[in-house]
C-alpha positions as CSV (number, residue, x, y, z in Angstrom):
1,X,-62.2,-107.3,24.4
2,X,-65.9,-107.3,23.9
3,X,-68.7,-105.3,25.8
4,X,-72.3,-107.4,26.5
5,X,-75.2,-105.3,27.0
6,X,-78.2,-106.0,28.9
7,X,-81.5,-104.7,29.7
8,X,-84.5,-106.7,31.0
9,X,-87.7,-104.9,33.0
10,X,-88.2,-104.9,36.9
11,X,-90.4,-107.8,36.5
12,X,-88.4,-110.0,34.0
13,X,-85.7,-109.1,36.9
14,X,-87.8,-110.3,40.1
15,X,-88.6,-113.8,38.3
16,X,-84.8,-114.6,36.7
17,X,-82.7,-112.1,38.8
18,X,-81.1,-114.7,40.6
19,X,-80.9,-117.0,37.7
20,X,-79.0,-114.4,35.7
21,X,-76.1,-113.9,38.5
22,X,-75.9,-117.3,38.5
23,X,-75.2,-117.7,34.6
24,X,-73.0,-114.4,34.6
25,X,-70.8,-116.0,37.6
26,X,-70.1,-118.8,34.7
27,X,-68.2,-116.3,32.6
28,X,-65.0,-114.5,33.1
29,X,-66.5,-111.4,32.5
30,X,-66.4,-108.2,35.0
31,X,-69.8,-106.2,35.7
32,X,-68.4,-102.7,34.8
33,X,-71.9,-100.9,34.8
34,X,-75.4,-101.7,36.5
35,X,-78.1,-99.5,36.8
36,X,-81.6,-100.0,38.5
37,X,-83.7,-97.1,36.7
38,X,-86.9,-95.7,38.4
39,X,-89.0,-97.7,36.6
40,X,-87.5,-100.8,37.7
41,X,-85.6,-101.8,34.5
42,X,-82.3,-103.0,34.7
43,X,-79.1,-102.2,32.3
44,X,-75.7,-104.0,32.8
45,X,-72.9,-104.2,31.1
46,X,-70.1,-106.7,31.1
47,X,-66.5,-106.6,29.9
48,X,-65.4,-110.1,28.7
49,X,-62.0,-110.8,27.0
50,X,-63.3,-113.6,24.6
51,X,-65.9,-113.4,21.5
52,X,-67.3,-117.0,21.9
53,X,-67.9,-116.2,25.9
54,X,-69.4,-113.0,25.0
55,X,-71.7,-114.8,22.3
56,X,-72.7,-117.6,24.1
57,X,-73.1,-114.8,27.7
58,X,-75.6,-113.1,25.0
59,X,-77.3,-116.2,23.6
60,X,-78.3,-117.3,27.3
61,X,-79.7,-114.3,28.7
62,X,-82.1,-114.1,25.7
63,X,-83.2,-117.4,27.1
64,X,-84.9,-115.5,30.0
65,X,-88.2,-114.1,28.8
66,X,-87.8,-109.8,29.4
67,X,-84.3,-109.9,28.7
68,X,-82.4,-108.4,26.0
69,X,-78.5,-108.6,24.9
70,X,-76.1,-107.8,22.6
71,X,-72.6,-107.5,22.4
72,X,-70.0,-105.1,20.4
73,X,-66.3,-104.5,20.2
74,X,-64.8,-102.6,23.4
């Protein structure tokens, strides 16, 4: 079991918002945590079962400029 972490600002989340639930709908991974703080970041995190999902969940959402990840053992 692997948790992803990810943090990305309130702007980085009004351009790719939408793109990012679409590319963490792709993995079998369950939202356990999301939180809008007042200044408009944004930090989720993501149970998924398998490493290479969880690496490959991590290595996308660094594709989306304001977006951070990582990933650790649950």
């Amino acid at each position: 079991m692997w948790q992803v972490n990810i943090n990305c600002s309130g702007q980085a989340w009004k351009i790719y918002g939408s793109e990012f639930k679409a590319l963490a709908d792709k993995y079998s991974g369950v939202c356990i945590t999301s939180k809008k703080m007042p200044d408009g970041q944004r930090i989720m995190v993501y149970k998924i079962e398998d490493v290479s999902d969880a690496e490959a969940f991590v290595e996308e959402c660094q594709q989306f400029v304001g977006f951070t990840s990582d990933f650790e053992s649950f």
